[in-house]
N, C-alpha and C positions, 0 to 999 in steps of 0.2 A: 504494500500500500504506500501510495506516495505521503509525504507531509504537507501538510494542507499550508494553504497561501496563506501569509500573516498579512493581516491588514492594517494597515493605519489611520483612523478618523479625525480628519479635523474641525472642530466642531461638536459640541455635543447639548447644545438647544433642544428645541421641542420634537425636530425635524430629526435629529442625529439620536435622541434618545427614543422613539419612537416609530420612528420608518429605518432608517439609515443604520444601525448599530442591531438590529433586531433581524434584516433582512441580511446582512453580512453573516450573522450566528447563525444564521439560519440555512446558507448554503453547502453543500458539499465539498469540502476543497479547500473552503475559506476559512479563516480565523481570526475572528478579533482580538489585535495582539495590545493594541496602543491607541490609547483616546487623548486628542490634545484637549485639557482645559485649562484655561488659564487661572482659573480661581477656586472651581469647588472641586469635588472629587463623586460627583452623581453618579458617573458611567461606574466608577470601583463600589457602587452601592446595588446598581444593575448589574454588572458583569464581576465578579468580584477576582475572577484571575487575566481581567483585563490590566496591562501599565496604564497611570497618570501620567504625561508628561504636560511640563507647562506652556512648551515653546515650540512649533514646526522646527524649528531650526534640529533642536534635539528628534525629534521625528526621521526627518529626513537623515540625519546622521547615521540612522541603525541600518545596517547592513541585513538584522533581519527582516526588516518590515518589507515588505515584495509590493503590494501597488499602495498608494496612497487615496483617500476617499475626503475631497474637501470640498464641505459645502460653505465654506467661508470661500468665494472667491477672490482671484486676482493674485497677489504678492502669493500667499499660499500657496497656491497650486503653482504657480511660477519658480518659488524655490523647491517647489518637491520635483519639479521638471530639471534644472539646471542639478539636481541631486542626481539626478539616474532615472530617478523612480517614475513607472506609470502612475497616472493619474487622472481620476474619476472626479468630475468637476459637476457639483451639485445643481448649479443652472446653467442654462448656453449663456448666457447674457454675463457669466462670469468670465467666457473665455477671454484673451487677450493676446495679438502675437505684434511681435512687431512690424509687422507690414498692415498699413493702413486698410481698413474692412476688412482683415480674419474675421473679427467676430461674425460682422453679419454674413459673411457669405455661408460660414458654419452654422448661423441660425435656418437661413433659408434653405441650406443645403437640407436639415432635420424635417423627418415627417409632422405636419400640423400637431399628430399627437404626443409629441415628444416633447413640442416645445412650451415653457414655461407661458400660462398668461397670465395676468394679474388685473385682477378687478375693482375698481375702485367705485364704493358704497357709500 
């Protein structure tokens, strides 16, 4: 049997405790190895042999963490990219490249139902 993919969360809100951190535990393969939070320690109350760390920076550092999961965009996802690491980027509208319209051509590029809307009430 192979050893399953460690993951790394950055991020652990309503989104990352709730969908994001649940659907990871949940797959074959994968493992929730490392939750970034900067201040409390939630996700080690949920997952109790999940790491705390406080900082991406520390994240991206571990050689065991295999793809990175941030739904904090931009800087985040950017230093876990320039780390090595694959990276699952929580909304399109977070991506960022350096060539002028990445982002949106990556939005348009997404099927209707993939991509993020937001409704304002």
């Amino acid at each position: 049997m192979n050893s399953p993919l460690n993951v790394g969360l950055i991020g652990y809100g309503f989104a990352g405790g709730t969908i994001h951190a649940p659907v990871i535990a949940s797959v074959p393969g994968l493992a929730l190895a490392k939750v970034v939070e900067r201040r409390a320690d939630r996700a080690k109350a949920d997952w109790p042999l999940v790491e705390i760390v406080r900082g991406a920076k520390e994240l991206n550092a571990d050689p065991k963490a295999g793809i990175v999961v941030a739904l904090t965009p931009g800087a985040f996802a950017r230093g876990a990219r320039f780390a090595g690491k694959p990276v699952v980027v929580g909304e399109a509208s977070g991506i960022r490249d350096a060539s002028p319209g990445a982002a949106g051509k990556v939005r348009k590029a997404l099927p209707d139902r993939l991509r993020q809307r937001r409704t304002i009430a």
